[in-house]
LOTOR-223264 format. One line per field, with one value per residue (C-alpha): chain; x, y, z. Coordinates in steps of 0.02 Angstrom, whole numbers, m for minus. Layout:
N
c <- [A;...]
px <- [X;...]
py <- [Y;...]
pz <- [Z;...]
***
This chain:
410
c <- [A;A;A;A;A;A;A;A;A;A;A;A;A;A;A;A;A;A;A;A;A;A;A;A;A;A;A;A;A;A;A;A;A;A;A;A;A;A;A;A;A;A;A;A;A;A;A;A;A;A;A;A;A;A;A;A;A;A;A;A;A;A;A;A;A;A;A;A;A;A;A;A;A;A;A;A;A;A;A;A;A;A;A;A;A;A;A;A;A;A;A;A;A;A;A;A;A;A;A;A;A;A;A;A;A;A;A;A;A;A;A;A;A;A;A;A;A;A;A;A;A;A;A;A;A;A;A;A;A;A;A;A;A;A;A;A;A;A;A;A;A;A;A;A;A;A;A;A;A;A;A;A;A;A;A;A;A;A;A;A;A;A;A;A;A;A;A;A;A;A;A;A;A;A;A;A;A;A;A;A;A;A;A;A;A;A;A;A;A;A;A;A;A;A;A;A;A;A;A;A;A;A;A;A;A;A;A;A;A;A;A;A;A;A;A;A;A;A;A;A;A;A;A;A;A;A;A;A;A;A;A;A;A;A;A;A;A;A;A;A;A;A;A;A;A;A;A;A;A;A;A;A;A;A;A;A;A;A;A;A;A;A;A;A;A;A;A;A;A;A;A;A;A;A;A;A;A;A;A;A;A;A;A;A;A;A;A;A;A;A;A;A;A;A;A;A;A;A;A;A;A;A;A;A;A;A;A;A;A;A;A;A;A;A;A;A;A;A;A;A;A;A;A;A;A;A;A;A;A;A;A;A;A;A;A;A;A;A;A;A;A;A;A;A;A;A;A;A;A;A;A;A;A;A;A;A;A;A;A;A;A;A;A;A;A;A;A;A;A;A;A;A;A;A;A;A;A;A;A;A;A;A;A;A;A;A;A;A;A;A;A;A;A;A;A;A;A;A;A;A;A;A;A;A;A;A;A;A;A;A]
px <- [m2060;m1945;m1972;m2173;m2192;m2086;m2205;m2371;m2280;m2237;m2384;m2530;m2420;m2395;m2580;m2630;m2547;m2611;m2761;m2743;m2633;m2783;m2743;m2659;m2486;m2484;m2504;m2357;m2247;m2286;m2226;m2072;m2029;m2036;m1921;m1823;m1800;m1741;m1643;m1537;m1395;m1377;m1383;m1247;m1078;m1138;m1165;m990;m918;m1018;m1032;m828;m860;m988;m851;m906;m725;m766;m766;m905;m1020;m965;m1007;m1172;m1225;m1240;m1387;m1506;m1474;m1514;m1689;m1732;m1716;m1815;m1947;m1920;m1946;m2114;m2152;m2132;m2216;m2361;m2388;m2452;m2546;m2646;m2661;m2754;m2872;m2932;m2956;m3070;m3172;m3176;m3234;m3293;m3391;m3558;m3545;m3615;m3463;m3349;m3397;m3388;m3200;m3147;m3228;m3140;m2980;m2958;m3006;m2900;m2754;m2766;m2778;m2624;m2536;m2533;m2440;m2331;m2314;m2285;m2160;m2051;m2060;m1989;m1853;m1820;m1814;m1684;m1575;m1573;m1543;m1391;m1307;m1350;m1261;m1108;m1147;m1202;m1014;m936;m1037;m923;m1012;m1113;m974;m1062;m1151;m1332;m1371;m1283;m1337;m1515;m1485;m1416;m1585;m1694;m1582;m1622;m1796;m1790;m1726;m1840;m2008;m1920;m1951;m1731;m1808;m1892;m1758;m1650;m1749;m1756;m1565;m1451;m1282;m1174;m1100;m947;m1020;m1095;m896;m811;m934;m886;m697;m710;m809;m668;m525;m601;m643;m472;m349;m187;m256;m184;m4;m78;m175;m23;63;m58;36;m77;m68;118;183;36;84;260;175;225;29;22;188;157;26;162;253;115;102;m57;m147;m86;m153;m321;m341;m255;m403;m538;m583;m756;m749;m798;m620;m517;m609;m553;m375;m263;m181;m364;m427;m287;m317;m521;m448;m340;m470;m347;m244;m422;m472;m317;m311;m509;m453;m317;m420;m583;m554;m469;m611;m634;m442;m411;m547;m475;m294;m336;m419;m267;m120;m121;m169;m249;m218;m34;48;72;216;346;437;300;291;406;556;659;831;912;1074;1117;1088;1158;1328;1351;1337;1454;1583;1562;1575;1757;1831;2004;1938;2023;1927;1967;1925;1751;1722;1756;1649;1492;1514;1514;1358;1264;1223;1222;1115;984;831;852;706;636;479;422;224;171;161;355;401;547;612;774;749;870;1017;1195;1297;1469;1496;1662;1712;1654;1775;1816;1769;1927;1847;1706;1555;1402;1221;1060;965;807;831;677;689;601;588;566;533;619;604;566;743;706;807;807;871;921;1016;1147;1235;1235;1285;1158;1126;1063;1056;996;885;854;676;554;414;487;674;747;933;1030;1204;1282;1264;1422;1398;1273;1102;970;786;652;458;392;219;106]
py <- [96;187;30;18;208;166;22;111;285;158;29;203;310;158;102;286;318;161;207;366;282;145;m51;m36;63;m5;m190;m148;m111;m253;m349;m222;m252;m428;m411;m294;m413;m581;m465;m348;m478;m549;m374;m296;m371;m292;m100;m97;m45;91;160;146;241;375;400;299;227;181;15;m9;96;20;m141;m71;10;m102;m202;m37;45;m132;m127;26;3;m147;m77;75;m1;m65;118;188;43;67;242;217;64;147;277;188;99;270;342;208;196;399;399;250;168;224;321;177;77;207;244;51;35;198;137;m32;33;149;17;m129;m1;9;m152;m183;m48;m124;m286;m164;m63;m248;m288;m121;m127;m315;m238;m95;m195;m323;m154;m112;m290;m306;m116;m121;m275;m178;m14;m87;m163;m16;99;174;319;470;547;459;562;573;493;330;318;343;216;88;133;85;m71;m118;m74;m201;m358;m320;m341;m505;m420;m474;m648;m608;m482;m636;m758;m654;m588;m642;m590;m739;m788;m710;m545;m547;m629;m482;m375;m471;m448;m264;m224;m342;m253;m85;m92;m184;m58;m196;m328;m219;m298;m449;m445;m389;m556;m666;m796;m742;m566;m540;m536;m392;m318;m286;m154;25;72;m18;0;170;138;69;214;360;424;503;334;272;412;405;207;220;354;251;408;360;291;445;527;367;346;546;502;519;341;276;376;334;145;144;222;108;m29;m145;m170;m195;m316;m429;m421;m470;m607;m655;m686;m734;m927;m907;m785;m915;m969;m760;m729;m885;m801;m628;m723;m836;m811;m971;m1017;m1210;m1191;m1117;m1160;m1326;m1229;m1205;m1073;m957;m782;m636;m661;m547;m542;m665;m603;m716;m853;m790;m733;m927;m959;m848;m913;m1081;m1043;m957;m1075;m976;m793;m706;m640;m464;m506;m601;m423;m314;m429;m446;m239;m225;m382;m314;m142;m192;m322;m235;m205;m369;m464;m593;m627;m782;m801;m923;m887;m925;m746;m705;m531;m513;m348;m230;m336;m246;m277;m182;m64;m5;180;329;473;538;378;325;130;22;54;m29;m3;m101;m168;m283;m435;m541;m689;m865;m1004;m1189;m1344;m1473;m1636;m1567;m1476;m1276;m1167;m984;m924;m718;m619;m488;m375;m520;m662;m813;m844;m993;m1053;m1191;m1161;m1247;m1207;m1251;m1177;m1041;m1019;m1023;m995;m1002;m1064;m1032;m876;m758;m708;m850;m786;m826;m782;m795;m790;m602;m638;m502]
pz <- [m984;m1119;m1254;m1216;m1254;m1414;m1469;m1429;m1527;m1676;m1666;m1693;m1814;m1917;m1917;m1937;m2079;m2149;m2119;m2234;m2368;m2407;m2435;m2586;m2550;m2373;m2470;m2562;m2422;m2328;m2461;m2435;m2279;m2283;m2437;m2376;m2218;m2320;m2460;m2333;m2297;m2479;m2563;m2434;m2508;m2677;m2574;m2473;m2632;m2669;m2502;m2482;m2685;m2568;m2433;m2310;m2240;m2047;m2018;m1900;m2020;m2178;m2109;m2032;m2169;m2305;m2234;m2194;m2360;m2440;m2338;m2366;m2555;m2571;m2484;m2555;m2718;m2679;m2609;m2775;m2865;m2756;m2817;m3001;m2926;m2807;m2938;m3068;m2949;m2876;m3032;m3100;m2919;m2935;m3133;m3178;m3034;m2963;m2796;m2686;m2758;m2732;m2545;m2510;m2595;m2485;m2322;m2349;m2416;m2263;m2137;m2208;m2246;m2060;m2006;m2164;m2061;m1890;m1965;m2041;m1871;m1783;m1911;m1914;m1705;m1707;m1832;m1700;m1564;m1657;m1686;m1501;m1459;m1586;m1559;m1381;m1332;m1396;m1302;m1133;m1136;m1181;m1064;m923;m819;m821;m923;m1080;m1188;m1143;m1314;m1274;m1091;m1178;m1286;m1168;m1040;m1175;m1200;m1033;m1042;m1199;m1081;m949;m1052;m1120;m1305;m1327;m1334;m1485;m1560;m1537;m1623;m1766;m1743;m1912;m1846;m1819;m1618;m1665;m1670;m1489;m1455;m1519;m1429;m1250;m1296;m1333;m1148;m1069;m1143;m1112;m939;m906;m990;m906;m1005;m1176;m1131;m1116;m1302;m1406;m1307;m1372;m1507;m1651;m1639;m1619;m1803;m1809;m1642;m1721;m1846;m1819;m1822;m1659;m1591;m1558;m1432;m1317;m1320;m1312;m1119;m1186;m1233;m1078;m962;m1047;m1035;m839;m798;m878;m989;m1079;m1252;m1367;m1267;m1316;m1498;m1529;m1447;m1623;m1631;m1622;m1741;m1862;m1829;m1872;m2028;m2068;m2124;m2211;m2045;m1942;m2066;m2051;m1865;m1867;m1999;m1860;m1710;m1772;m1772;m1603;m1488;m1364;m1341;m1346;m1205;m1115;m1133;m1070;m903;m873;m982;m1039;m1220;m1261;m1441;m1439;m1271;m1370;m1460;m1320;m1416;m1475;m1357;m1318;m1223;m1128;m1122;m979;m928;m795;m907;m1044;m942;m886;m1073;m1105;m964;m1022;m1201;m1131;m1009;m1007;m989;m808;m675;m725;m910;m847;m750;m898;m1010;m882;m877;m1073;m1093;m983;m1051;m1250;m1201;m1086;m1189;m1285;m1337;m1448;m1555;m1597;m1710;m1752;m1947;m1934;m1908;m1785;m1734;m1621;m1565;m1503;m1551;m1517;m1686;m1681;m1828;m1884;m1814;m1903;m1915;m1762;m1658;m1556;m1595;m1656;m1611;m1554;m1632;m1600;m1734;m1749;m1863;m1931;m1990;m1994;m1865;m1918;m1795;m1898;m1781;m1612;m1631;m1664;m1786;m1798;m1977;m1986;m2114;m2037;m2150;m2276;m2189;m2163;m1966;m1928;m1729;m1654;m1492;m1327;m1275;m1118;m1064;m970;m1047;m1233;m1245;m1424;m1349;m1535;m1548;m1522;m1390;m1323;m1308;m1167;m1128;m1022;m1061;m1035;m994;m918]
***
């Protein structure tokens, strides 16, 4: 009911005022709009400067933005053209033509500045109609309870109302956003209403050289985030949370992870249901892997056939905790971190013997003939270790002491 009451309300005002602005300016911005319709997408690359120049620096508005401000200038444009126009032509009708003239050019200026006016009307409700279909798509997903704001449960009622008249059939037909849009828009409601599947997304082989940046790292370790996402707070409470906030600002690291996953949407959507990904499970090494002490330990014993029982107990003791919160990176850009890595430091003063500190080394990964290498630098000394990998375990058997892992998959 909502979007009929919206089309009568902008169908009359719209013919109204055509009927009181004559043929001429309502002419003009019918050529406008349609303008303005074809010129909004071109013209917005050439406006994201100056808006980012005007302050605007949220990503979803300075991407929004650009094509509205590009319409509305167009037609606009023709506005003001229409003006002087209009102008001229009443003053010779009012000065220089005889009255029966005159009365016939005002009765049929009013009357086809109507009828000009309902095209206009039809044309700015088919543009209305496209903006609920394109922002509501993204709101419906992202809609969570009566704790929304009355403004977006509004919006995403008339939304409704939109699909129910079957007027989204036409806002589609006329819709220029790409797939990937409506994509990114079924990701975001997925991940929103399924705060687990967060794990999950920084695990996913593209994203984990990005998931290693301290801008995102500290989601992990915020209870708060984690409290709000567990309680399914609504999404104007998780947009204010502060490591959100800082994020949206950050619009060169949203950019690159948008840059990341865009070719991959449909392998990333396909992940987050299953775990498993077509495009990069062909990589057996590529994940995060947690530290495998069992595994590792036999390593170890192998690697020191003569070690005593008592020595094997000391050294399980000692492996055990350095080695606890172990883990390993591997993207597929090449990157590699060993995180957490015990390295033992020479005492300080006061330190009855050497110490151990953990440190996370990066480093690069190459497949060079099915055989996989993992190349470090530690405290200036080149590391380079062959690894055993299958699907489930990778262990580095060179390594002093030997190092094992198993896939940490959520």
């Amino acid at each position: 009911m909502t979007i009929w009451i919206l089309v009568l309300l902008l169908l009359a005002s719209v013919t109204a005022l055509g009927y009181r602005q004559g043929a001429v300016r309502v002419a003009f911005s019918l050529v406008g709009i349609l303008l303005g319709m074809v010129l909004a997408l071109p013209l917005s690359p050439w406006l994201r400067p100056v808006l980012a120049f005007l302050g605007v620096k949220h990503p979803v508005l300075a991407w929004l933005l650009p094509p509205v401000v590009a319409f509305w200038i167009v037609n606009g444009l023709f506005k003001a053209a229409a003006v002087p126009v209009h102008k001229k032509v009443d003053v010779f009708f009012k000065y220089h033509a005889s009255d029966l003239h005159r009365a016939l050019f005002e009765r049929l200026n009013a009357r086809l500045g109507a009828c000009l006016g309902l095209v206009n009307g039809t044309l700015y409700t088919l543009l209305v109609c496209m903006g609920i279909y394109i922002f509501g798509y993204w709101t419906a997903q992202l809609a969570n309870s009566e704790q929304d704001p009355w403004t977006l449960r509004f919006f995403n009622r008339v939304a409704r109302d939109l699909e129910e008249t079957k007027l989204h059939r036409v806002a589609r037909a006329l819709d220029p956003l790409p797939e990937r849009y409506y994509d990114a828009a079924d990701l975001a409601g997925i991940l929103f209403h399924n705060p687990l599947l967060e794990g999950r997304l920084a695990r996913y082989p593209a994203l984990l050289e990005i998931a290693e940046r301290p801008e995102l790292q500290g989601f992990a370790q915020d209870l708060t985030y984690a409290q709000l996402r567990q309680s399914r707070a609504p999404l104007r409470e998780v947009l204010a949370h502060p490591q959100v906030a800082a994020l949206f600002q950050n619009t060169d690291l949203l950019r690159e992870i948008w840059t990341t996953i865009e070719p991959d949407l449909e392998d990333l959507m396909a992940y987050l249901e299953s775990g498993k990904s077509a495009k990069y499970d062909r990589e057996p090494i590529l994940g995060v892997w947690a530290f495998d002490f069992p595994t590792a330990f036999t390593l170890y014993r192998k690697a020191n056939p003569r070690m005593t029982a008592l020595q094997l107990r000391d050294a399980r003791k000692h492996l055990s905790g350095i080695f606890l919160n172990t883990s390993l990176v591997v993207a597929p850009s090449g990157f590699v971190a060993l995180k957490n890595y015990p390295v033992t430091r020479p005492p300080k003063p006061g330190e009855a013997g050497p110490a151990v500190e953990h440190r996370t080394l990066t480093g690069r990964w190459q497949n060079e003939g099915g055989q996989y290498l993992l190349r470090f630098q530690l405290d200036g000394q080149n590391l380079e270790w062959p690894v055993e990998v299958t699907p489930e375990r990778l262990q580095i058997p060179s390594a002093n002491p030997p190092l094992a892992f198993e896939r940490d998959a959520v």
